[in-house]
C-alpha positions in Angstrom: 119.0 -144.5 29.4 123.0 -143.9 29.1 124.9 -143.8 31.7 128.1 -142.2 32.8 130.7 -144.0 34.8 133.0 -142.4 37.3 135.9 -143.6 36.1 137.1 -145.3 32.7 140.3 -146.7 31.9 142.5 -143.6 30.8 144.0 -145.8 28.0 143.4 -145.4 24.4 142.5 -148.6 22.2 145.6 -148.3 20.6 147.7 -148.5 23.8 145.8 -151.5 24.9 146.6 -153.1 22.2 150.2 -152.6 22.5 149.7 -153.4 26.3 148.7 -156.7 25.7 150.8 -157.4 22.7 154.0 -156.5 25.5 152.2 -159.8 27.0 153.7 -161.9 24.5 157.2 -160.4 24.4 160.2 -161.9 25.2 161.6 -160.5 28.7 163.8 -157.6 28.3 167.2 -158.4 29.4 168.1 -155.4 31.6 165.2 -155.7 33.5 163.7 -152.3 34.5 166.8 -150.4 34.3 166.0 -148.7 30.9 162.6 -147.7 32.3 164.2 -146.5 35.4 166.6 -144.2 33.4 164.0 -143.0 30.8 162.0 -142.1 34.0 164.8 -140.4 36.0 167.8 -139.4 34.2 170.1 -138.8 37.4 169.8 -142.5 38.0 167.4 -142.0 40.9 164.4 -144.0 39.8 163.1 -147.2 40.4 160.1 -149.3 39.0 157.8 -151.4 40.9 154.9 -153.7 40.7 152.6 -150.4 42.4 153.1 -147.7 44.9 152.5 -149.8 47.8 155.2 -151.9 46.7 157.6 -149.3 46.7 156.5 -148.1 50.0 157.2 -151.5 51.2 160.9 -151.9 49.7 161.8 -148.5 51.2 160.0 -149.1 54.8 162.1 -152.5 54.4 165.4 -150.8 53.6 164.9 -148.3 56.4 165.0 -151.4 58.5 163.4 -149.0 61.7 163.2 -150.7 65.1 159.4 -151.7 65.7 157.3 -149.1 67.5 159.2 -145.8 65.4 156.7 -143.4 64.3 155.7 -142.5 60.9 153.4 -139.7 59.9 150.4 -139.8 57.4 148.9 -136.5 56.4 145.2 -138.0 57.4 143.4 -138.8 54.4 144.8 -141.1 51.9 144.4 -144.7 50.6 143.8 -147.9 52.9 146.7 -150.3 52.3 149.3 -147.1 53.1 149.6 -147.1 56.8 148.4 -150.7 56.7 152.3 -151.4 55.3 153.6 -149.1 57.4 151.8 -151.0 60.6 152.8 -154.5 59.0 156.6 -153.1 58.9 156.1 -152.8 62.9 155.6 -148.8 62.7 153.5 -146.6 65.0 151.0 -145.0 62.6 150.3 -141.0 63.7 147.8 -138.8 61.7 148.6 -135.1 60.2 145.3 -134.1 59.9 143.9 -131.8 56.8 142.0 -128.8 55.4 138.6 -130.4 54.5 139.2 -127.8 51.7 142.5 -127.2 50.6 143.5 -131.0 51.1 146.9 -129.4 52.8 148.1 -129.8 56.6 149.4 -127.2 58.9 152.9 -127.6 59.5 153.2 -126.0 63.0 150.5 -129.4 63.2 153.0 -131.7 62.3 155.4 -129.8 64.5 154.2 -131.0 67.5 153.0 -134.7 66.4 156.8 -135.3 65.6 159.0 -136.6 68.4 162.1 -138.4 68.6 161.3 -141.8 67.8 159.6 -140.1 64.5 161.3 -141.8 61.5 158.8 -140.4 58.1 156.0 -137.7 57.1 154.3 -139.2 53.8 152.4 -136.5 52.6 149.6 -137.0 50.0 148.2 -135.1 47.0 144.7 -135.2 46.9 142.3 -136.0 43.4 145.2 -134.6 41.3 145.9 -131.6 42.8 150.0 -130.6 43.6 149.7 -129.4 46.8 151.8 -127.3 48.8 154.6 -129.3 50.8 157.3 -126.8 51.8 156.3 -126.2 55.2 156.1 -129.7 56.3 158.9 -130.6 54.6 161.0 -128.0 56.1 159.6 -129.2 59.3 160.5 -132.7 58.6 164.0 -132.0 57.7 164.8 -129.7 60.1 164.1 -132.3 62.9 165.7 -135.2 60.9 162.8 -136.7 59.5 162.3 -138.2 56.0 159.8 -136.6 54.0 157.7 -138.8 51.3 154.9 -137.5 48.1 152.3 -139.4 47.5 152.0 -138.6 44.7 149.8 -141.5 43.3 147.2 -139.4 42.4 148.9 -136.3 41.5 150.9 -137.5 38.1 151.4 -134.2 35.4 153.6 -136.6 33.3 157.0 -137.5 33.3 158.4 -134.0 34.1 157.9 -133.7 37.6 158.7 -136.2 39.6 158.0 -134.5 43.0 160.5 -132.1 44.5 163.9 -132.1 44.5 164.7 -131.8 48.0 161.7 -134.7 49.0 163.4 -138.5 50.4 161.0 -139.9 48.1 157.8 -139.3 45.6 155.9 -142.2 44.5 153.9 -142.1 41.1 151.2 -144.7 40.7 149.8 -146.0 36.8 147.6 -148.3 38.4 143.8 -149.2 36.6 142.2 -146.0 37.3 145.0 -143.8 37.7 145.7 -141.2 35.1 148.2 -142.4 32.1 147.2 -145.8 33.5 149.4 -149.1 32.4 146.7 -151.1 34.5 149.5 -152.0 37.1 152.6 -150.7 38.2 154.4 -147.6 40.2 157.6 -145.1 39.9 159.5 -143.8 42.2 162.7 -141.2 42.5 164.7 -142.4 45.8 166.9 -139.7 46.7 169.4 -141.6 49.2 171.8 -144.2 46.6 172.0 -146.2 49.6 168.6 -146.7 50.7 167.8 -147.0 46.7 170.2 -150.3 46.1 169.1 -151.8 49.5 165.6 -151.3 48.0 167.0 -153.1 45.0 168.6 -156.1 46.9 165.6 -156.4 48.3 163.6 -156.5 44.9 165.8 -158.7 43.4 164.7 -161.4 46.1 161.0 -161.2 44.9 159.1 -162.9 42.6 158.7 -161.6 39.3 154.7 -161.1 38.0 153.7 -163.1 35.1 153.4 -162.1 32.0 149.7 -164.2 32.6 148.7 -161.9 35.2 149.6 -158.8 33.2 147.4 -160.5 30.4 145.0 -160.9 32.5 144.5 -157.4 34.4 144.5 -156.3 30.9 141.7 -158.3 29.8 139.4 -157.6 33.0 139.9 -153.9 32.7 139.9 -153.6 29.0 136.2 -155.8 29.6 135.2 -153.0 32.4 135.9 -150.3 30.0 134.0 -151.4 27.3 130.6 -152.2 29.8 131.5 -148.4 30.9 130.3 -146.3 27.6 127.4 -144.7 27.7 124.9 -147.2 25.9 126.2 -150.2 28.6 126.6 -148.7 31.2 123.0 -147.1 31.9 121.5 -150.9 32.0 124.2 -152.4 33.8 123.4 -149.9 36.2 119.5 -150.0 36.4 120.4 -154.4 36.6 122.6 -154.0 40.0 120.4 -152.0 41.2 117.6 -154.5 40.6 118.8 -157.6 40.9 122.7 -157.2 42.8 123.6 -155.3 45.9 124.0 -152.4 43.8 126.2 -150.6 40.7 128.4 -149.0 43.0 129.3 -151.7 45.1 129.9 -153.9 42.4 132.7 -151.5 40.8 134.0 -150.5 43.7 135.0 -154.0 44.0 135.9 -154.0 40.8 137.9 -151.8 40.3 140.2 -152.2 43.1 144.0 -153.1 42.1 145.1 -155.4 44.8 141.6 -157.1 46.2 141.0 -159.4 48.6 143.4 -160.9 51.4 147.1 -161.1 51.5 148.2 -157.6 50.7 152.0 -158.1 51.6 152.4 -161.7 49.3 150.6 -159.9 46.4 152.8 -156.3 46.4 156.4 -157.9 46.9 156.5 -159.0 43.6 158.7 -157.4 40.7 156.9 -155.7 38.0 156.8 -158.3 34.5 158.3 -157.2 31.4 155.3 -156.7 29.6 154.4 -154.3 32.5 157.9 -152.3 32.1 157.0 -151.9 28.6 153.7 -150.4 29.4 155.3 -148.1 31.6 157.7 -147.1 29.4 155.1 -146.5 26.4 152.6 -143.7 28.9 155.8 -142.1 29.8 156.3 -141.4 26.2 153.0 -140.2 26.1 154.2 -137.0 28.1 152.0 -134.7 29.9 149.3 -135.3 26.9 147.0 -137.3 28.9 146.8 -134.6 31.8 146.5 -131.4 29.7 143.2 -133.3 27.8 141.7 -133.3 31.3 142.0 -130.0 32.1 139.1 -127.9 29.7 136.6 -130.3 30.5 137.3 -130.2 34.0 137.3 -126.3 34.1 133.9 -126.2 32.5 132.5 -128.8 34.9 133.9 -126.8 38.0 132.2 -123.4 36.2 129.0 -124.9 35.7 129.1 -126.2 39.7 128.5 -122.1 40.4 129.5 -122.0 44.3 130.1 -125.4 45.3 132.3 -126.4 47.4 135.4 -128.2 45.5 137.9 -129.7 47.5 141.3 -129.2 46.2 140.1 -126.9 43.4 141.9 -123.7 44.4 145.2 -125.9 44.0 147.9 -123.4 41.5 148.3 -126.6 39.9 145.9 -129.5 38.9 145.6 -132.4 36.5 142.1 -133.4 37.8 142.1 -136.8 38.6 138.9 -136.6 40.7 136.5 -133.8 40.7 134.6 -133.9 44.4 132.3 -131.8 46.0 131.2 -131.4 49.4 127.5 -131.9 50.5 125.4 -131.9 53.5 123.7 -135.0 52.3 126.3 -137.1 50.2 124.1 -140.1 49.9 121.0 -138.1 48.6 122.9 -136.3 46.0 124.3 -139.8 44.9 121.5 -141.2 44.7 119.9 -138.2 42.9 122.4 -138.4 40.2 122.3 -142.4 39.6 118.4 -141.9 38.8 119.8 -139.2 36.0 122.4 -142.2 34.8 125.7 -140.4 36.5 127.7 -142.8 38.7 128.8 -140.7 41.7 130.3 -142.2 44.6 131.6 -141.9 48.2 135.3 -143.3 49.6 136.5 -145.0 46.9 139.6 -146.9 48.3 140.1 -143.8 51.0 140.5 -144.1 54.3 141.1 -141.6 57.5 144.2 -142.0 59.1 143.3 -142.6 62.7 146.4 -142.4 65.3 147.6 -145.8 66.5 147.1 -144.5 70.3 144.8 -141.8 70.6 146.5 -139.6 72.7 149.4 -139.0 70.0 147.6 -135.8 68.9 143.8 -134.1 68.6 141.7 -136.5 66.4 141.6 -135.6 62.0 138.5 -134.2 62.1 139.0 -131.8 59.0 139.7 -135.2 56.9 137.0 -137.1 58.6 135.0 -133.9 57.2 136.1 -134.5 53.6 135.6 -138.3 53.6 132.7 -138.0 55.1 130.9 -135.2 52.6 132.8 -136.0 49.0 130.9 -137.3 46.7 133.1 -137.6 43.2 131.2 -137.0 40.6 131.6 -138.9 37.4 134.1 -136.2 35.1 136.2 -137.6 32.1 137.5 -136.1 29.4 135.7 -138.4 26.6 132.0 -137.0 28.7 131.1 -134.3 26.0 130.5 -130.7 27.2 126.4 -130.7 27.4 126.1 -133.5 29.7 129.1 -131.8 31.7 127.0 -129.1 32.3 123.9 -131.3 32.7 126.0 -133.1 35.6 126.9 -129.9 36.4 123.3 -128.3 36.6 121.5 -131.6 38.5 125.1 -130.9 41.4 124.2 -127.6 41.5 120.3 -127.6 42.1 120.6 -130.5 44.8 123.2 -129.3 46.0 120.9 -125.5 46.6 118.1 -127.3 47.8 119.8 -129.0 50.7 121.3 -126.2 51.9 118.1 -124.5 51.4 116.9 -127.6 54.2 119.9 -127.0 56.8 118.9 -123.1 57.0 115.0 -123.6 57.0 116.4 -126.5 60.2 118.6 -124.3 61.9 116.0 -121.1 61.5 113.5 -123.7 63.0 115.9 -124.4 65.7 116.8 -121.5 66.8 
């Protein structure tokens, strides 16, 4: 049976090959700085090793006294406010729409108090989401506003808006436009930018051997991930290992294992900045490839409920969908050879002290009933709308269950 991974390395052959040919380059004398001018002409950008190293540099630049307050809109990856904590912050959660993926600024209004230094606000599975309102908000009570924007790349047009502190763009090994490693980011304040610099300049530089390295693991993943590999490697952890999803989960992950803080403040290698700097000649090519596909998956899913989908602007990273039963319609899809899966590397924001504001329950709602289902451009259109048919008829039948239970019930 063939099977269909949820994500593959959004790199073509051709790029890899250049990728790990930048591995044996000499290192380029000016550093990043070409890559940082290519990516933001008005000399506001700046490279890094990921996003979370970025977020580090400019939490350390800040240099906040311990217990200030920073904001996460409530549903976003792990190691976020784990920096944030680790930099001595207080961590306080904006919660979300379970459906839209946005908050509600007069929400963030009265979570922000004077001791509040930051909102980071993140865009959901690709979508661009709405951020006036809270940054207005933000601003207008002297508080920085930061995009995530990580999983929101459209290429290198837009790099968040103008009037945002800072937007961070991630190119990490399952990230659209991937280099298998690194982050960009436009710093608004010069100040805060060449104190984020000093900084940097203090750090280790990767190796081109680790560059090499993440190359050749991923490059390996992708090749077990087409069709005719994947389908046994799937049924043989699920045989013999504690299963196919927790295997690439693990996988898959771009900073795993302990020692978060030693293995971000690094400077990105040459080899690296080279990558960068080829996907952002790329342009918006590898976004407006995902778009058809993922239109006709979202058709064939009939009334589902799509998180983020609704979104005037979207480059599909992830497609999810809500269910009642997220672990029966995962596991009803794996028997059919589609790797679906729950979480990934997400996490709900929970407030460092309770009593900071009413609990996230909307994104508790939306980790807790996603399931992503396994879209990618290269799937061709009939097994799109096979996925698309099995989503829809399990989906039916266990809603069909909840109002035979609740008629029951009642």
């Amino acid at each position: 049976m063939r099977g269909w991974a949820n994500k593959r390395l959004d790199m073509s052959g051709m790029a890899w090959l250049r990728a790990v040919s930048a591995c044996a380059q000499p290192d380029l004398a000016e550093g990043a700085s070409s890559l940082e001018q290519k990516w933001d002409p008005d000399g506001a950008g700046m490279a890094g090793l990921s996003v979370r190293s970025l977020f580090d540099l400019w939490l350390r630049a800040q240099r906040w006294p311990p217990g200030d307050r920073i904001v996460f809109t409530a549903l976003t990856v792990s190691d976020m406010p784990y920096i944030a904590r680790a930099n001595g912050l207080h961590v306080v959660a904006l919660d979300i729409d379970p459906v839209t993926g946005e908050p509600d600024a007069d929400a963030l209004a009265d979570l922000i108090d004077e001791r509040t230094r930051a909102v980071v606000f993140a865009h959901l599975f690709g979508a661009r989401a709405q951020t006036d309102a809270a940054r207005q908000v933000a601003h207008a009570n002297g508080v920085a506003f930061v995009e995530d924007c990580a999983e929101a790349y459209f290429g290198p047009h837009w790099r968040g808006h103008p009037n945002s502190d800072m937007a961070l763009f991630s190119f990490g090994p399952i990230k659209s436009a991937t280099a298998v490693g690194g982050g960009l980011a436009r710093v608004a304040d010069a100040s805060v930018r060449e104190e984020m610099r000093r900084l940097a300049a203090a750090m280790p530089t990767q190796s081109r051997a680790d560059q090499f390295q993440r190359l050749a693991k991923f490059g390996l993943l992708n090749v077990l991930a087409w069709p005719g590999a994947f389908g046994p490697l799937m049924r043989m952890l699920d045989t013999v290992g504690p299963g196919h999803d927790a295997v690439i989960q693990r996988l898959t992950r771009g900073f795993p294992g302990p020692g978060l803080l030693s293995r971000i403040r690094r400077r990105p290698s040459s080899a690296l900045v080279r990558t960068l700097g080829d996907r952002l000649d790329d342009g918006d090519n590898p976004i407006r490839r995902r778009i058809e596909p993922a239109n006709r998956l979202i058709a064939g899913l009939g009334g589902a409920c799509i998180p983020t989908s609704q979104a005037e602007e979207h480059s599909y990273w992830l497609v999810p969908v809500l269910a009642p039963d997220p672990s029966a319609l995962v596991d009803n899809l794996a028997a059919s050879g589609f790797h679906a899966t729950q979480g990934r590397s997400f996490a709900v924001v929970e407030h460092d002290d309770p009593d900071d504001g009413p609990p996230p329950e909307g994104a508790r709602t939306l980790f807790e009933h996603a399931v992503f289902l396994p879209f990618d451009p290269v799937v061709p259109g009939p097994v799109l709308d096979s996925l698309a048919a099995i989503v829809r008829a399990e989906l039916e039948r266990q809603h069909g269950a909840e109002s035979r239970l609740s008629v029951s019930m009642g």
